[in-house]
C-alpha positions as CSV (number, residue, x, y, z in Angstrom):
1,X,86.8,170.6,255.7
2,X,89.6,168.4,255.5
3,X,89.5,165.1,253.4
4,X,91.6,161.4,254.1
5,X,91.5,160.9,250.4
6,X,94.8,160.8,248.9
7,X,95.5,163.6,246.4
8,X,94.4,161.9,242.7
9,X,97.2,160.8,240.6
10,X,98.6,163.5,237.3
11,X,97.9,161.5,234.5
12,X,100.4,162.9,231.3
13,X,97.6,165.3,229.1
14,X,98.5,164.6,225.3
15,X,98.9,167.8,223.3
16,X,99.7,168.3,219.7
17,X,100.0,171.2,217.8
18,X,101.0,172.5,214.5
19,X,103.8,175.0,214.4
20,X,104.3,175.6,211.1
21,X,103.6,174.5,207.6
22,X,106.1,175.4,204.4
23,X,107.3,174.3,201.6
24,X,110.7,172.7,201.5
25,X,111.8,171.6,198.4
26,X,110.2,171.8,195.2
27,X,111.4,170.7,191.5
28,X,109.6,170.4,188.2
29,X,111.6,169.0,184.9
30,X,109.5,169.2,181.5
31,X,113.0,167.6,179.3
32,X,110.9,167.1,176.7
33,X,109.2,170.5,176.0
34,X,108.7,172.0,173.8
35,X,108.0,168.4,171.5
36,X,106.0,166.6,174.3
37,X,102.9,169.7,173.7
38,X,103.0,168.7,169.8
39,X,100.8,165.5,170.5
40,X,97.2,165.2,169.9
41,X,95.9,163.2,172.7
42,X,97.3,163.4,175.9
43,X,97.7,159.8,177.4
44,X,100.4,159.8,179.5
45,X,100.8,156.9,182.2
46,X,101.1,158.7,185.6
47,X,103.7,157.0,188.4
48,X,102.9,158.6,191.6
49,X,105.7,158.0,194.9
50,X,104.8,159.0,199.2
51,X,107.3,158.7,201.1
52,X,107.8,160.4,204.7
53,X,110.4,161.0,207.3
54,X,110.5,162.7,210.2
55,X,112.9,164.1,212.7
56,X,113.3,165.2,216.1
57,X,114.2,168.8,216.5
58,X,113.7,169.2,220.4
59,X,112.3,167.6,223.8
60,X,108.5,167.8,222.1
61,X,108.7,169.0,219.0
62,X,109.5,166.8,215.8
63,X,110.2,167.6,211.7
64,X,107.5,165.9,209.4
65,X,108.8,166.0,205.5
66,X,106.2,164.1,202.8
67,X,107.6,163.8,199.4
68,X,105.3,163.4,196.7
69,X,106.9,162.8,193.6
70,X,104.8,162.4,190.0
71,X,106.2,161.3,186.6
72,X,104.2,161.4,183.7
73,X,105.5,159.1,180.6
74,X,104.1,159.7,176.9
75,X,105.7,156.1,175.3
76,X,109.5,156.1,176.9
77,X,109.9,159.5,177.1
78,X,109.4,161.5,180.1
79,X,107.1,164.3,179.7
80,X,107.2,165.6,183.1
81,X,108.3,164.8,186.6
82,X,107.5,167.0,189.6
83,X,108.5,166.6,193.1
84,X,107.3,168.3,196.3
85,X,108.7,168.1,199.9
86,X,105.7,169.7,202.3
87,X,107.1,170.3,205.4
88,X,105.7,171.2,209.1
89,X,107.2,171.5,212.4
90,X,104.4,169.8,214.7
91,X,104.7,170.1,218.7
92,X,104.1,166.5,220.6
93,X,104.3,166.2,224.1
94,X,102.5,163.5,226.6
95,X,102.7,160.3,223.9
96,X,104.2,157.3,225.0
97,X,106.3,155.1,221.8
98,X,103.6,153.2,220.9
99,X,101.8,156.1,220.1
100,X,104.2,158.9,218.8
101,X,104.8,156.5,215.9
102,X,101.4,156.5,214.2
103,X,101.2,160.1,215.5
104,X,104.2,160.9,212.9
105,X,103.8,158.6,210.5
106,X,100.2,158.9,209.6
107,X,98.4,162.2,211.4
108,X,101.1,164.3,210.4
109,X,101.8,163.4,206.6
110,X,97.7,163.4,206.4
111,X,98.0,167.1,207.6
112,X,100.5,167.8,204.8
113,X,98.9,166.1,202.0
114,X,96.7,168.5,200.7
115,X,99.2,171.1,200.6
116,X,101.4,168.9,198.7
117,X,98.5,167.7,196.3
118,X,97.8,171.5,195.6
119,X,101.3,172.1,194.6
120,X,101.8,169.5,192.6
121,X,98.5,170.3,190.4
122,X,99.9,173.7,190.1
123,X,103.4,173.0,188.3
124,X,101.5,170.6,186.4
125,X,99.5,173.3,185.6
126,X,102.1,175.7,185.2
127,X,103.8,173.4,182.6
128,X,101.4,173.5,180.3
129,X,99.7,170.6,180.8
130,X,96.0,169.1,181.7
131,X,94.7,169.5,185.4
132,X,96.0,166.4,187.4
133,X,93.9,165.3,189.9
134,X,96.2,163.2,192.9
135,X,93.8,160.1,194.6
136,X,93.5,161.0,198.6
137,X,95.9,158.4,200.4
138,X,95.3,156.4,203.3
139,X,98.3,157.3,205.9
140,X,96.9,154.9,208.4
141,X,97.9,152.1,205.9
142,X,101.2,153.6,204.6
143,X,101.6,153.8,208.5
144,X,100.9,150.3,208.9
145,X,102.7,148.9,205.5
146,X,105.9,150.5,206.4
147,X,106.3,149.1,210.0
148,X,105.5,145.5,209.1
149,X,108.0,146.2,206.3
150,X,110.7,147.6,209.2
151,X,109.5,147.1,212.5
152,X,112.7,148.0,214.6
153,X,112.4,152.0,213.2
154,X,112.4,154.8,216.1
155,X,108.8,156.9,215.5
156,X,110.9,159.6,214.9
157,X,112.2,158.0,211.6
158,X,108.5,156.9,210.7
């Protein structure tokens, strides 16, 4: 049986996917060792630094990089400073701008985060020094701070 309605319009499906998930750069500097261990209390003040960047590698699928980046200071001297690119290559197809941007800039970098915080308390650990414990972040604000700070960016620089 035959019908006269026209043939319903393709809407685009939105589909993400995460490809893969490594590690791609990783340092840890302890100049001060082994002095900065000979303390008795351990007081440092902690300066903690997100940034992220991402990158188009083909039609639908895009680079996401979050540096974390953690210096400890005991007085003026440095007692350790650890930085940690996590890495993923994330498939995006079906978003329009508006929405690839947030997509990139705050999904992704929330996907990497914990991978990052678990390295990061690892060399600390490694290093000889106390557990460190890294705040969850709220990439949805990052997001939002860093397009009112640049609003003309591409989402693929987000």
């Amino acid at each position: 049986m035959a019908t006269d309605q026209p043939p319903a319009a393709e809407t685009p499906t939105q589909q993400f996917a995460i490809q893969k998930i490594y590690l791609r750069d990783v340092s840890f500097e302890n100049p001060n060792a082994p002095k900065v261990y000979a303390g008795s209390t351990w007081e440092p003040k902690m300066n903690l630094g997100i940034e992220s960047s991402s990158r188009r590698l083909g039609e639908a699928q895009f680079e996401v990089v979050l540096k974390v980046t953690v210096e400890a200071r005991i007085e003026e001297s440095s007692a350790y400073l650890i930085e940690v690119h996590q890495a993923g290559v994330f498939a995006a197809s079906g978003f329009s701008d508006a929405d690839l941007g947030p997509l990139l800039g705050s999904v992704c970098p929330g996907i990497l985060y914990p991978y990052a915080r678990e390295e990061v308390t690892s060399l600390a650990a490694k290093g000889g020094f106390p557990q460190l414990l890294i705040e969850p972040i709220n990439f949805d604000a990052l997001y939002a701070q860093s397009r009112a700070q640049d609003p003309a960016a591409t989402p693929a620089d987000a």
